[in-house]
N, C-alpha and C positions, 0 to 999 in steps of 0.2 A: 522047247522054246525057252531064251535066255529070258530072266526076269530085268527090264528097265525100269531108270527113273528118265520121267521128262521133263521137258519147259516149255511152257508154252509163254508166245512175245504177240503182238500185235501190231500189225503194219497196215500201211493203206497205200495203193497201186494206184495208178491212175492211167488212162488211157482217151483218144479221142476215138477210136476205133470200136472199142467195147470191152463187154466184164469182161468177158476170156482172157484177152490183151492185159486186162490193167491187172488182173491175180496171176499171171503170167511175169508182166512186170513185177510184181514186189517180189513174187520166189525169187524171180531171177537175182534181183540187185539183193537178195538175203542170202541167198550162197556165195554170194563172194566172202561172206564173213562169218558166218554160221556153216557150221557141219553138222551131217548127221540130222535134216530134215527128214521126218517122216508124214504129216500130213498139214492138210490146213484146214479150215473150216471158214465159210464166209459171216461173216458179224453182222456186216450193213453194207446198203447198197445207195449211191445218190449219185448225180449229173449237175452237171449246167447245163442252164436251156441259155440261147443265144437266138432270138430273131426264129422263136415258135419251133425250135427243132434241137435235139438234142445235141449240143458242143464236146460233152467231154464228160468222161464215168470217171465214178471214183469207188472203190470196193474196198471196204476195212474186212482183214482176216486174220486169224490167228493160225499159229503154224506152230507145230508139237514139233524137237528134236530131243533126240537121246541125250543124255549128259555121258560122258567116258565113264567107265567103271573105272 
C-alpha cells in the first residue's frame, strides 16, 4: 500500500428529494474540479419545513482526496 497525504474541504449539498440526493449532489458538482476524491463523511444534517412537511435537505460533508506525489 502507497503511503498518502490528504485534504480534506467541506461542502454542503442540498436537495428536495433527500440526504442521499443532496450528498450525491455536492460529490458530484466537487469532481468537476477536485481529483482524486477518496471518501466523505457527513458533519450535519438540516431541512426546511414548508406548510408542516419537509421542503428541502441540506447535508454539510467533508470529503478526503489525495494530494499528487
Amino acid at each position: 500500500m502507497t503511503d498518502h497525504v490528504y485534504k480534506k474541504i467541506e461542502l454542503t449539498g442540498s436537495s428536495s428529494i433527500g440526504l442521499q440526493q443532496a450528498i450525491e449532489n455536492a460529490v458530484d458538482q466537487a469532481s468537476h474540479s477536485i481529483d482524486n476524491m477518496r471518501w466523505f463523511e457527513v458533519v450535519e444534517t438540516r431541512g426546511h419545513i414548508d406548510d408542516g412537511k419537509i421542503a428541502h435537505w441540506q447535508v454539510t460533508i467533508k470529503v478526503g482526496f489525495t494530494l499528487p506525489s
